[in-house]
N, C-alpha and C positions, 0 to 999 in steps of 0.2 A: 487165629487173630492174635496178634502180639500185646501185649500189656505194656500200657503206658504208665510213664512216671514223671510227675511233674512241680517244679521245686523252685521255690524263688531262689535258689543259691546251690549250693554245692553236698546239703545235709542228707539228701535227696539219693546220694549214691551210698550209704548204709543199708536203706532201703532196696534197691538195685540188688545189692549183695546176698541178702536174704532170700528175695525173689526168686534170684539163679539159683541158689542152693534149697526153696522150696519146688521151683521148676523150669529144673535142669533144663527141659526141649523148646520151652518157650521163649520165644524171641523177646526183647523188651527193648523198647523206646524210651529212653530217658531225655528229657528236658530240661535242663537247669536254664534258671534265669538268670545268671550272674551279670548279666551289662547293667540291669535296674536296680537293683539291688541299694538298699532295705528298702522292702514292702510295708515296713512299722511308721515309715512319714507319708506313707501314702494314702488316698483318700478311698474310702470303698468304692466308691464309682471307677478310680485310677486302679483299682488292684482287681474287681470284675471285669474290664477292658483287658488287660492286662490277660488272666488268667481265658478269657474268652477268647484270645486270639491265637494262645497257646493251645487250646482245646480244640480250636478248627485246624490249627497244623497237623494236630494228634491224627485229627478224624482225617484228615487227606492223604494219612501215611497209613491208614486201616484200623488205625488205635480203635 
C-alpha cells in the first residue's frame, strides 16, 4: 500500500522528502492543494469538505 501525503499547499513536499529517505521502496502519493489555497480564511466546515474529498481520491488510488 503506498503512503499518502496530503497538504493545503506545497510545504507538503519536505515531508515527501523525508518519507523517501525513511522508505526508500514505498511508493507515495502526494496531494498538494495549491488551486484553494489559504485554508486560514476558510471555514471548518470548508476545510473538512475540502480535506474529505481529498481523502476519498486518496482511498481510490489505494492510499
Amino acid at each position: 500500500m503506498p503512503l499518502g501525503v496530503f497538504d493545503s499547499g506545497i510545504g507538503g513536499l519536505t515531508v515527501v522528502k523525508a518519507l523517501r529517505t525513511a522508505f526508500p521502496r514505498r511508493d507515495i502519493l502526494y496531494v498538494g492543494d495549491t488551486a484553494r489555497v489559504p485554508y486560514g480564511n476558510k471555514s471548518a466546515e470548508t476545510v473538512e469538505a475540502y480535506s474529505r474529498e481529498i481523502i476519498g481520491f486518496l482511498k481510490s488510488k489505494g492510499v
